[in-house]
TINU-278123 format. One line per field, with one value per residue (C-alpha): x, y, z; residue in three letters. Coordinates in steps of 0.25 Angstrom, whole numbers, plus 5000, padded with zeros to 4 digits. Example, Ala and Ser with C-alpha at 12.3 -4.5 7.8 and 13.67 -1.06 7.14 Angstrom:
// residues 2
px 5049/5055
py 4982/4996
pz 5031/5029
residuo Ala/Ser
//
This chain:
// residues 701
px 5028/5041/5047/5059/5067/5076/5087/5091/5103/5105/5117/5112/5104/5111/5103/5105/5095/5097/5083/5080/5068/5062/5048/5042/5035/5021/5010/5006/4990/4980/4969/4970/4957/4957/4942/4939/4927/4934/4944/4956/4955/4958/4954/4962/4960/4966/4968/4976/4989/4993/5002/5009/5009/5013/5008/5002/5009/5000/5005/5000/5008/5005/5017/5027/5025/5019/5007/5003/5009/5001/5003/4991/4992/4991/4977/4972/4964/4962/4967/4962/4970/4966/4969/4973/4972/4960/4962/4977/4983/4990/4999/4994/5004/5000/5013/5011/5023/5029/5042/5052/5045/5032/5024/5016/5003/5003/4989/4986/4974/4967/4958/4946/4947/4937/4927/4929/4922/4914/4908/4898/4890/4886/4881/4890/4887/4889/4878/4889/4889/4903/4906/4916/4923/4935/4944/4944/4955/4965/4969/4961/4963/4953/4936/4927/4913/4901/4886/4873/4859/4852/4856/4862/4877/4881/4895/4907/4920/4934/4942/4958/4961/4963/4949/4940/4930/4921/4911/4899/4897/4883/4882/4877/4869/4853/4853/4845/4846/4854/4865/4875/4889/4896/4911/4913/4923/4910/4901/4911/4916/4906/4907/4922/4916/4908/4914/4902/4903/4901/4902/4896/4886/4892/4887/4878/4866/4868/4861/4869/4883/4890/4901/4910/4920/4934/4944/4958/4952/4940/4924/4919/4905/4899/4887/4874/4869/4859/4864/4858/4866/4882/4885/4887/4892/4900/4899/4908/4921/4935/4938/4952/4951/4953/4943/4939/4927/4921/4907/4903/4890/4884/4872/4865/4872/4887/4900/4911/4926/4937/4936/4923/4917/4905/4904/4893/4880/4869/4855/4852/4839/4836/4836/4852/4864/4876/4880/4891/4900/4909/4918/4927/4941/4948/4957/4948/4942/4927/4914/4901/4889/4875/4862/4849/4836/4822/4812/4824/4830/4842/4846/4855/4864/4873/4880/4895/4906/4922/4929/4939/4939/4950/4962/4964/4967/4976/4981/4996/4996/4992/4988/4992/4990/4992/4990/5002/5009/5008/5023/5035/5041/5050/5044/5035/5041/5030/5031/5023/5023/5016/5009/5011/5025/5032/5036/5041/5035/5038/5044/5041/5047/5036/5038/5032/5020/5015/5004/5001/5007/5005/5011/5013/5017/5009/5004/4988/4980/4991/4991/5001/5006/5010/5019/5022/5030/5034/5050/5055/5070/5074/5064/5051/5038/5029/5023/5010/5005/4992/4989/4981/4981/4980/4970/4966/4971/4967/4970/4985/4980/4982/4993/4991/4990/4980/4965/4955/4959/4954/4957/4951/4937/4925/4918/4903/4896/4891/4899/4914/4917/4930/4938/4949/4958/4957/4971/4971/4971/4978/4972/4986/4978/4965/4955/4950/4933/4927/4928/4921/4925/4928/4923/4930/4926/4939/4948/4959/4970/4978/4981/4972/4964/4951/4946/4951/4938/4927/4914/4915/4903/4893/4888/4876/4883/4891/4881/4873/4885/4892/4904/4907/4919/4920/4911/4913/4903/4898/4907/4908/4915/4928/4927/4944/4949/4957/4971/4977/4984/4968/4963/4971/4965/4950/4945/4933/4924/4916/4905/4905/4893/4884/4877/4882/4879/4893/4895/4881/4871/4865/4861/4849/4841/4831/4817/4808/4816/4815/4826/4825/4836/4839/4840/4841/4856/4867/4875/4884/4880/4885/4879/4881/4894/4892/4896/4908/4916/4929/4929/4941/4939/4944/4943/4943/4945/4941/4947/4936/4924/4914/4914/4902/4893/4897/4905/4917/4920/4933/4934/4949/4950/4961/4957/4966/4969/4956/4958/4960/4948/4935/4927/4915/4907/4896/4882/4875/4870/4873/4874/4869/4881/4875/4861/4864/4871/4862/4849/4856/4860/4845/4841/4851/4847/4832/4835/4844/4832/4822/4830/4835/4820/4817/4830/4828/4815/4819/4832/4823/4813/4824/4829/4816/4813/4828/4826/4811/4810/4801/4797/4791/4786/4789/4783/4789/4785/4796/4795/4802/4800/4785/4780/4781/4788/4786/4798/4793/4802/4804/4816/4816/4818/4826/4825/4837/4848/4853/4869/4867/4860/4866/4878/4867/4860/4870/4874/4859/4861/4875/4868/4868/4879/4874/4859/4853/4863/4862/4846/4847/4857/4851/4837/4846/4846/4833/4836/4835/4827/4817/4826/4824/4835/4830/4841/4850/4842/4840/4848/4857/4862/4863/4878/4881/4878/4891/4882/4871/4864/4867/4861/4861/4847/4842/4841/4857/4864
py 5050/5049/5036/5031/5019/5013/5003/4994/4984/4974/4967/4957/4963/4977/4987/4998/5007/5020/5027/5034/5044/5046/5049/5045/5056/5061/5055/5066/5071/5065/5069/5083/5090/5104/5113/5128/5136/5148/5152/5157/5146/5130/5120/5108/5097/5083/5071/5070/5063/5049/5048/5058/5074/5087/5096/5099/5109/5116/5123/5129/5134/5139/5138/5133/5145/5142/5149/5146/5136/5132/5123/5114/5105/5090/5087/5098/5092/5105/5120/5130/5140/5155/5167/5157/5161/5157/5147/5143/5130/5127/5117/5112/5103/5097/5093/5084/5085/5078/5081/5085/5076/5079/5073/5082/5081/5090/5095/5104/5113/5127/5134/5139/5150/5165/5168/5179/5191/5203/5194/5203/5197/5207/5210/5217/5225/5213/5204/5196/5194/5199/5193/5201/5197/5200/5191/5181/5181/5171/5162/5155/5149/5151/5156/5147/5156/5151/5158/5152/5155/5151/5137/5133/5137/5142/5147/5140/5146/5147/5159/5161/5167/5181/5183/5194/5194/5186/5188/5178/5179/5184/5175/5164/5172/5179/5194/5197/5184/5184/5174/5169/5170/5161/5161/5149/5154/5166/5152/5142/5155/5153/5138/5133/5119/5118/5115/5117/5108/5113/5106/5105/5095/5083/5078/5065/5060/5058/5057/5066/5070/5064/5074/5070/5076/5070/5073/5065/5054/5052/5056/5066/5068/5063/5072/5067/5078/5079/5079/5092/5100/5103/5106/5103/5107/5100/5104/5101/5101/5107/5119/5121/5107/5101/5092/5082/5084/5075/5076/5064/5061/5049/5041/5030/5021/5019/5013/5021/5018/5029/5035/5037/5027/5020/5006/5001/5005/4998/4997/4989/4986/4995/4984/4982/4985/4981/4980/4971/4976/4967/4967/4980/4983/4978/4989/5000/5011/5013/5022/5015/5028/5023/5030/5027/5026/5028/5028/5029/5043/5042/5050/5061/5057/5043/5036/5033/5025/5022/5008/5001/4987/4977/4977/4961/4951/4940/4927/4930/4943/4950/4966/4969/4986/4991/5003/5010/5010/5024/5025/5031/5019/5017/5004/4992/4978/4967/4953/4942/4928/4914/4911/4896/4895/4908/4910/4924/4927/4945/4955/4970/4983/4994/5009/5016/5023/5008/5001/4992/4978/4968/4955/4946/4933/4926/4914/4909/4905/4907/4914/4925/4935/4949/4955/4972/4979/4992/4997/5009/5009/4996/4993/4984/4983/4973/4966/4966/4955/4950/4935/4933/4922/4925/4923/4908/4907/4898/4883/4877/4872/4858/4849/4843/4830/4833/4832/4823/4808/4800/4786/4792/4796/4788/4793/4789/4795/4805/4808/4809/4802/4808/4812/4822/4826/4837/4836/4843/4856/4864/4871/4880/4894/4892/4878/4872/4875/4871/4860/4863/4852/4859/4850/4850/4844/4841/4828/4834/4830/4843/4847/4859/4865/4869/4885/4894/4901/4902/4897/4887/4884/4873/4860/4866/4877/4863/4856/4866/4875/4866/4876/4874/4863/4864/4866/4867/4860/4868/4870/4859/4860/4855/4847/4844/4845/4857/4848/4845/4832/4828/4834/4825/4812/4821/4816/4821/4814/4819/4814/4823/4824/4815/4828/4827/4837/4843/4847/4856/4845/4839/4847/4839/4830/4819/4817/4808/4806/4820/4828/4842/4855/4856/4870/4870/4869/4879/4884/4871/4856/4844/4837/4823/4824/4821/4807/4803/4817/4821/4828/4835/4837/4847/4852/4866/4870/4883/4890/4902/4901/4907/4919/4924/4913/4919/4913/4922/4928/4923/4911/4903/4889/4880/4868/4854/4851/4845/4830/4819/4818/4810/4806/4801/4787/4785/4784/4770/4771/4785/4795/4791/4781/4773/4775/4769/4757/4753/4755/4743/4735/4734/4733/4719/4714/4715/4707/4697/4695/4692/4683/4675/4673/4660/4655/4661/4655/4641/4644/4647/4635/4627/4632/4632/4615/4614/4624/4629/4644/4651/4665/4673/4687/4696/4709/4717/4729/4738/4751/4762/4777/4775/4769/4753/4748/4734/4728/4717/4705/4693/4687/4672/4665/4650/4637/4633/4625/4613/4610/4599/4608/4620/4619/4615/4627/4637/4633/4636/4650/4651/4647/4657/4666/4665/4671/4665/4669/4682/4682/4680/4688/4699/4697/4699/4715/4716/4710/4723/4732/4731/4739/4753/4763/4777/4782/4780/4788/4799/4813/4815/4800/4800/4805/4793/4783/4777/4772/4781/4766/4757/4761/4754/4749/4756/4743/4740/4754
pz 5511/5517/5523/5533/5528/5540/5534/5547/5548/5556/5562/5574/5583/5581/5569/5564/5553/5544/5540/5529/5525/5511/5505/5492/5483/5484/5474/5465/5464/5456/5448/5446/5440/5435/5438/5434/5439/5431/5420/5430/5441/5442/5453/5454/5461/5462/5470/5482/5482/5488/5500/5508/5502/5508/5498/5486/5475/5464/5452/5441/5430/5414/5404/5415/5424/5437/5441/5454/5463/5476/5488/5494/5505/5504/5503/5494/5482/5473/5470/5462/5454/5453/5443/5431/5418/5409/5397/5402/5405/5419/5424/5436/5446/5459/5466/5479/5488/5499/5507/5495/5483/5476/5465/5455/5445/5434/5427/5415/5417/5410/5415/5407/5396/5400/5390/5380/5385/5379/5365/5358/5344/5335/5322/5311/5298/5288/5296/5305/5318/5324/5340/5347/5361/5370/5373/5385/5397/5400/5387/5375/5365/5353/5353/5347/5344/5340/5333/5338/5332/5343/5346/5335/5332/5319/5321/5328/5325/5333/5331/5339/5353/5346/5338/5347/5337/5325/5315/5312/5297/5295/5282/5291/5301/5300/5302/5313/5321/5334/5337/5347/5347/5359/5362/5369/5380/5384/5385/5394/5403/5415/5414/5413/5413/5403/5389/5375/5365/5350/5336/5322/5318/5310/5296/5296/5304/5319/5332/5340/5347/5359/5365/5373/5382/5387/5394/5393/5386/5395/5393/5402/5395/5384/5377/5367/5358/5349/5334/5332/5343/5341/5355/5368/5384/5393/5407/5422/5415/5420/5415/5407/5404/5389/5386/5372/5366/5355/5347/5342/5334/5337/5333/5340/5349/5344/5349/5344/5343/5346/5333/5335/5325/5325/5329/5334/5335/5340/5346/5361/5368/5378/5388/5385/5394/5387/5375/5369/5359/5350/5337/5343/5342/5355/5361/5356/5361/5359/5363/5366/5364/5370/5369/5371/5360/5361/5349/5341/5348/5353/5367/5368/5378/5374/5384/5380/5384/5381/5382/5374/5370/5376/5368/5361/5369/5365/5370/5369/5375/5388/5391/5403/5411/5425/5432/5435/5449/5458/5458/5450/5441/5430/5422/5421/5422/5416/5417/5410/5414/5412/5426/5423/5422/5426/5413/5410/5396/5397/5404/5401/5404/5404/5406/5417/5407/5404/5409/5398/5392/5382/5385/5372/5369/5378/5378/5376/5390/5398/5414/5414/5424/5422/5433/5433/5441/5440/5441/5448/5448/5446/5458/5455/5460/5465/5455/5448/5442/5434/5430/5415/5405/5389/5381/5375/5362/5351/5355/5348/5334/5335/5326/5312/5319/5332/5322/5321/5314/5302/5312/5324/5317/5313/5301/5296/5284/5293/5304/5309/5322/5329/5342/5346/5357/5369/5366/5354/5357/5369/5378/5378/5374/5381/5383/5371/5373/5362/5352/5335/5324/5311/5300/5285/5273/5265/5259/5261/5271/5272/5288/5288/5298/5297/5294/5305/5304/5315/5315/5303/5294/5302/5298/5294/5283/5280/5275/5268/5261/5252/5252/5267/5270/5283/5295/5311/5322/5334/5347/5357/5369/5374/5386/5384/5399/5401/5407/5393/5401/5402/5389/5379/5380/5379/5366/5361/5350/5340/5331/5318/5309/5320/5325/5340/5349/5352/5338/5337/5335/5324/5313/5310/5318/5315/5319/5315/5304/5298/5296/5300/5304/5318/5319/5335/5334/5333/5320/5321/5321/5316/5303/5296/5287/5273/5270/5261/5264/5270/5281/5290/5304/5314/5330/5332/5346/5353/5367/5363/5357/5367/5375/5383/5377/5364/5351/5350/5336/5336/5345/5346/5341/5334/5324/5323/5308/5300/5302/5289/5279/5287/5276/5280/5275/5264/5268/5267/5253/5252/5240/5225/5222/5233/5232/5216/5219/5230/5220/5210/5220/5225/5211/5209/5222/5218/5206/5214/5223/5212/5203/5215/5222/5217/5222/5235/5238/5235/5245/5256/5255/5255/5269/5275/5272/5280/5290/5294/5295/5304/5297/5309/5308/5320/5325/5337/5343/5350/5356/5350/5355/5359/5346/5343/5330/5324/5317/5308/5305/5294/5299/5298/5311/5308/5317/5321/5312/5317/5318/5306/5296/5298/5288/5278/5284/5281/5268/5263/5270/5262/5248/5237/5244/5257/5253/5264/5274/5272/5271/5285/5289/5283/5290/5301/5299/5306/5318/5329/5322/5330/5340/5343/5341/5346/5353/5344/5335/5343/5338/5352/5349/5333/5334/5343/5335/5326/5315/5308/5304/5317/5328/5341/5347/5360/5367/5366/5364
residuo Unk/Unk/Unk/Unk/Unk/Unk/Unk/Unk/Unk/Unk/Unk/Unk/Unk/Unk/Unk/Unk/Unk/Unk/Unk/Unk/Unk/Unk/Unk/Unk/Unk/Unk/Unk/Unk/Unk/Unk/Unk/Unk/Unk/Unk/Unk/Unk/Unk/Unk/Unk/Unk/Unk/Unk/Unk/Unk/Unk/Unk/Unk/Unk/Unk/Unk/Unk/Unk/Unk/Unk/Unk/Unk/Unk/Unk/Unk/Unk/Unk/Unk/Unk/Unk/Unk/Unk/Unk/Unk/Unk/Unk/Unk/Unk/Unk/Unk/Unk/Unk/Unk/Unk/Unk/Unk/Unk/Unk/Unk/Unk/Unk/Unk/Unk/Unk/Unk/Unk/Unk/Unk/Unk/Unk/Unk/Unk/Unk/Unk/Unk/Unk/Unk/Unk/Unk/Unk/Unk/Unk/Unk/Unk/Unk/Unk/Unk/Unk/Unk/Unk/Unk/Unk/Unk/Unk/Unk/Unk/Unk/Unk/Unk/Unk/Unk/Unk/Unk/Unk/Unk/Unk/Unk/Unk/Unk/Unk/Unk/Unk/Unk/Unk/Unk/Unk/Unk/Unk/Unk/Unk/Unk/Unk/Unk/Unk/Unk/Unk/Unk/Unk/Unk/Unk/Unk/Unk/Unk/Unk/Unk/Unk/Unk/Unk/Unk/Unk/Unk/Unk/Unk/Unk/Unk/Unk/Unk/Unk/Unk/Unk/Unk/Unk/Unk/Unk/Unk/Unk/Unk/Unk/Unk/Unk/Unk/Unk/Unk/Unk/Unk/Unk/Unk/Unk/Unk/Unk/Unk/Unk/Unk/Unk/Unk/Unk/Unk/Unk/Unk/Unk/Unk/Unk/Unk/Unk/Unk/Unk/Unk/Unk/Unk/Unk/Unk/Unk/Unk/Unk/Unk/Unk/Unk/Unk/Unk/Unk/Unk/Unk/Unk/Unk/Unk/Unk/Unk/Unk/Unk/Unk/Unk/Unk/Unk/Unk/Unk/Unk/Unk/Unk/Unk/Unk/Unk/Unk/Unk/Unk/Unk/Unk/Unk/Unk/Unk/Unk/Unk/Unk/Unk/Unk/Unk/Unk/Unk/Unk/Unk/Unk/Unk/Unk/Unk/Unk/Unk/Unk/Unk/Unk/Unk/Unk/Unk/Unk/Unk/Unk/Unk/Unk/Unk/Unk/Unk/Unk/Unk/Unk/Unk/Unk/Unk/Unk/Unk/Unk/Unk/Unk/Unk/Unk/Unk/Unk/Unk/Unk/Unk/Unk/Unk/Unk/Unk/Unk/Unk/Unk/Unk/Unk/Unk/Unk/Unk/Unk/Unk/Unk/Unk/Unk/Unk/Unk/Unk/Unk/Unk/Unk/Unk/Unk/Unk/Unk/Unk/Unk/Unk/Unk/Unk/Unk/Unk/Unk/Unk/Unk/Unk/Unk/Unk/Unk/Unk/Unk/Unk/Unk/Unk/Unk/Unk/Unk/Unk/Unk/Unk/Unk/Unk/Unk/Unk/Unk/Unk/Unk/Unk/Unk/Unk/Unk/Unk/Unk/Unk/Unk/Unk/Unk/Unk/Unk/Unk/Unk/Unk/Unk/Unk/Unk/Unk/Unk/Unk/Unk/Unk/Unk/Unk/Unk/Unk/Unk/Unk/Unk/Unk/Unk/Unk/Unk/Unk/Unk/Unk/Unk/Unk/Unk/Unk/Unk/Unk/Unk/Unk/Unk/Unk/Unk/Unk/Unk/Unk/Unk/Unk/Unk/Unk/Unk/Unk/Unk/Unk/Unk/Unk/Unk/Unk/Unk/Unk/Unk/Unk/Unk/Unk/Unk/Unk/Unk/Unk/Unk/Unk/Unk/Unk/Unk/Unk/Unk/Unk/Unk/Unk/Unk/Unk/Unk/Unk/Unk/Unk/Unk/Unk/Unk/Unk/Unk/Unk/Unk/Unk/Unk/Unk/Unk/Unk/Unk/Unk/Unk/Unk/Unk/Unk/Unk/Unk/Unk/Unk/Unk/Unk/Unk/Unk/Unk/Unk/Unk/Unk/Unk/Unk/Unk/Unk/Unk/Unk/Unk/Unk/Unk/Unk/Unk/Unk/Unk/Unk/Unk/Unk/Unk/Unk/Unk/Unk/Unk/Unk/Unk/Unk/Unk/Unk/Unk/Unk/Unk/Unk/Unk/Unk/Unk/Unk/Unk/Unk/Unk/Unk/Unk/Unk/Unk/Unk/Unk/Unk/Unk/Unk/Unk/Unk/Unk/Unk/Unk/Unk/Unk/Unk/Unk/Unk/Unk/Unk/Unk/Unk/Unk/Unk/Unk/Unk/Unk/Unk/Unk/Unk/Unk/Unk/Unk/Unk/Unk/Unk/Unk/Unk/Unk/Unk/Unk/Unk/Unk/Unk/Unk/Unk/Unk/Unk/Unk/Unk/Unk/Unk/Unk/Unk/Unk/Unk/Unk/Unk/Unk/Unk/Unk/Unk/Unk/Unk/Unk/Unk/Unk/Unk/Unk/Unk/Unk/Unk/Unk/Unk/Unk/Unk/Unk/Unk/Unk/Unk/Unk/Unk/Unk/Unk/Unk/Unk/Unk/Unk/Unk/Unk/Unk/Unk/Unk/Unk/Unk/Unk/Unk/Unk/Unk/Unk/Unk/Unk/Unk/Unk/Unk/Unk/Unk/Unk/Unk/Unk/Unk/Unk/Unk/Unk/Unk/Unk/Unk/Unk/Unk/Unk/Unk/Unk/Unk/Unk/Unk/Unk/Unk/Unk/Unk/Unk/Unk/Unk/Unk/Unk/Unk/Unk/Unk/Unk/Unk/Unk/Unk/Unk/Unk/Unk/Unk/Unk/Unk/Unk/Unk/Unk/Unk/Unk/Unk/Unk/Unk/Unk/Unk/Unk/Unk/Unk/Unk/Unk/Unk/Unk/Unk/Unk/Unk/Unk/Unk/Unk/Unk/Unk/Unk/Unk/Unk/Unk/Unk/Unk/Unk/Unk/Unk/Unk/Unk/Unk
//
């Protein structure tokens, strides 16, 4: 289109202005297809230009000699060439022009060979079968013959341009029986769009063949065949045209990578629509073959379709394409920079063929903003640009210093008692989602970190495998506030080996005082620990676990350093040792009592004649959990001492190392068990509770 450009200057209210005329080049055509209804003729059509065009050039031309030249007008959308030679290649160029500047699309097209001509197949003296023909007009390349008996083909053989005759061996041939010789050119002359297909069978067991047909790259018709036929048509093609053709054989319902192997190959109900499939290559190309089954038969046609994976992501890195401008230009310019801030982090330069980047050095969870422009002469263009963030990343391992403390943890014969900080790990590459405590049985005092593997063993393989160290508790939750300002006073506390709810639940439960599995949980819970061991503790933190409702197979997670050995108490008269030592001390006390009875007896009369001594028995019914429990009593109620006699008093009670003193502070110890405590008892508050053998009453927690 050509275009006027007035320059005006100005001086006051005085102006003055020089014009100039010029007009930019025309767009080219487009889509430019090539169709033959016979061997010496072309039709070509083709999409109509953009913008402003005067006329259309065409020109046909063989080894740089031109052929025919013809001029159309502007809106023509075809043209068909006439008296051409058959089997020959042609240069075709559609130039668009517009005043003095044009724009050309250049396409390579042939036009179908002609059959040869004249074939006769007939017997010979020595029992062969001799096929004579004349040779076909126009160029070619080769023949390819082939011998049928019937349906089935026995011969297939290509012989060069110059041959104008063959004999069949008559070794491989019954006298008397009548064949059928086919030359391949005499078979596709009356259709010029029609392409047969012809192989031999392959070695092995299979289903059947799947032909396919492309042309550049893509499929234009994909073919099932039975495994006991070798051949197949394809029809509505463009003649001249040079077109790939793969056979295949294929057996139930595979998916194939670009080499053609087999990778999958399964079997889905008849109800499903989809199908998911995992564990590929990223960046690959794959085909995905479907057919359907019934009583075990397998159709004859498969449905197939191409895709290729994405290729890896990464969360220092960014792909980046575009579609190129419709315009001449000399280069890209990319530009790379963090959204946040500004900050420049790269610029590229790109030639013009490129429309495909990797930006690298990036960092993790981060908002970026890739700017292109395109250069034409040291001009450049508007930008483009396209905000992303990175992938999340692993979260920053914490220090040596940042893990769970010896001071800040309480340790029973059972359990481990302990808190830790929001703070510890940043949210820099990604929000920290879910929470695991890693659980090692070691002495050693050695900054480690626990193994970097995923999942660890559970409590459950803990307890019963004897050669598993270390185990992991189930996934909780992380309810750290995202604002790092608010998240590092969040401390979150934990109760180890108390069977709480946030690390997977108890593994056992107790009713009615029988002890029995609780199976109803997941694959992690949280056991008792084993009493008088070390163990080392550790948080390991997770910005991706899930995906989908799914465990991911490798999910991202960081571990602080195991904390110092937490060993954990004795149990009350717990283990051989102890169960010993408080057998003899029963034994002596039993003798103690025995020899000292006498004594006692004349001790207590004694105290009675100075102070009488009401002995009462009590009987109180309490209601606990629908039922009623007595509680019996023995304990001795005393009158009161008076102010004079109570340093006589005393001293009895402090006779024979304060015997009788104790007595009663002993009888003491059943003061308050006729209190129920059923809540404390119950499963969901077990891991509340700081002592396993003090509970608190109902009536006063």
């Amino acid at each position: 289109r050509r275009y006027s450009i007035t320059v005006v200057t100005e001086a006051g209210q005085l102006q003055n202005g020089r014009m100039i005329e010029a007009q930019t080049a025309p767009s080219a055509v487009s889509n430019i297809t090539a169709s033959s209804r016979s061997s010496s003729s072309l039709t070509l059509s083709w999409q109509q230009p953009e913008g402003d065009v005067d006329a259309l050039l065409v020109t046909f031309s063989s080894n740089q000699t031109i052929i025919q030249e013809t001029t159309l007008p502007r809106d023509a959308v075809s043209f068909s060439a006439h008296q051409l030679t058959p089997g020959s290649a042609y240069q075709v160029v559609v130039t668009s022009r517009s005043g003095g500047l044009t724009n050309q699309s250049e396409v390579t097209v042939r036009t179908a060979p002609t059959p040869a001509s004249l074939l006769s197949l007939s017997p010979s003296s020595f029992g062969d079968l001799l096929l004579t023909w004349s040779p076909p007009a126009g160029r070619w390349e080769k023949y390819r013959l082939f011998l049928f008996d019937g349906a089935q083909q026995i011969v297939s053989t290509v012989l060069d341009r110059d041959a104008l005759n063959f004999s069949f061996p008559g070794t491989s041939l019954t006298p008397g029986k009548q064949y059928r010789a086919v030359n391949p050119t005499a078979v596709h002359a009356a259709r010029d769009d029609f392409l047969k297909v012809y192989w031999r069978h392959a070695a092995g067991d299979l289903d059947r063949y799947v032909v396919l047909i492309r042309y550049n790259h893509t499929i234009l018709q994909n073919k099932s065949v039975s495994a006991g036929h070798n051949e197949c048509a394809f029809s509505s093609l463009t003649p001249g045209r040079l077109y790939a053709v793969t056979v295949e054989t294929w057996s139930g319902g595979d998916l194939l990578d670009g080499a053609g192997a087999v990778l999958v190959n399964r079997s889905v109900s008849a109800e499903s629509r989809s199908e998911r499939l995992e564990g590929l290559t990223s960046g690959r190309w794959y085909r995905v073959k479907v057919v359907t089954l019934s009583g075990g038969v397998p159709s004859l046609f498969a449905t197939t379709a191409e895709g290729q994976t994405r290729p890896a992501a990464s969360s220092s890195s960014l792909s980046c394409s575009w579609a190129p401008p419709f315009a001449d230009f000399d280069s890209y310019q990319v530009e790379c920079r963090r959204t946040d801030s500004g900050e420049l982090t790269s610029v590229l330069k790109l030639a013009s063929g490129v429309t495909a980047v990797t930006l690298d050095h990036l960092e993790a969870f981060r908002n970026y903003s890739v700017t292109v422009r395109v250069s034409s002469a040291g001009l450049m263009s508007l930008p483009a640009t396209q905000t992303t963030v990175t992938l999340i990343d692993r979260p920053p391992i914490p220090p040596p210093s940042i893990r769970v403390g010896d001071k800040s943890s309480k340790v029973t014969s059972s359990s481990i008692l302990f808190r830790f900080n929001c703070s510890w790990f940043s949210d820099t590459n990604g929000a920290i989602k879910y929470f695991a405590v890693i659980v090692a049985e070691s002495d050693t005092n050695e900054f480690l970190q626990p193994e970097q593997r995923h999942p660890l063993p559970s409590y459950r393989d803990y307890i019963t495998n004897s050669s598993i160290r270390a185990y992991q508790t189930d996934y909780f939750s992380s309810r750290c506030p995202q604002d790092a300002d608010t998240s590092f006073g969040q401390v979150v506390e934990v109760n180890l080996g108390a069977g709480g709810d946030r690390l997977g639940g108890a593994c056992d439960r107790y009713h009615d005082d029988d002890l029995y599995q609780r199976e109803s949980y997941g694959r992690f819970c949280d056991g008792p620990l084993k009493a008088k061991t070390s163990y080392r503790l550790s948080i390991r933190a997770f910005t991706k676990l899930f995906e989908s409702n799914r465990e991911v197979s490798q999910p991202l997670f960081s571990d602080t350093y195991l904390s110092p050995p937490l060993r954990t108490h004795s149990e009350p008269l717990g283990g051989v040792v102890e169960g010993l030592s408080a057998g003899m001390f029963l034994i002596g006390m039993m003798v103690a009592v025995v020899s000292l009875l006498a004594y006692r007896q004349r001790l207590r009369k004694v105290a009675v004649q100075e102070n009488p001594v009401v002995r009462m028995s009590m009987w109180k019914e309490v209601p606990a959990s629908g039922m009623y429990v007595g509680v019996r009593s023995n304990r001795r109620i005393t009158s009161p001492v008076k102010a004079g006699h109570f340093e006589s008093h005393l001293n009895k009670l402090q006779a024979d190392s304060n015997y009788l003193l104790s007595e009663e502070f002993e009888e003491l110890k059943d003061v308050g068990r006729n209190q129920t405590m059923e809540v404390a008892r119950l499963p969901e508050n077990r891991g509340k509770n700081r002592y396993n053998n003090i509970l608190p009453y109902d009536s006063t927690r």
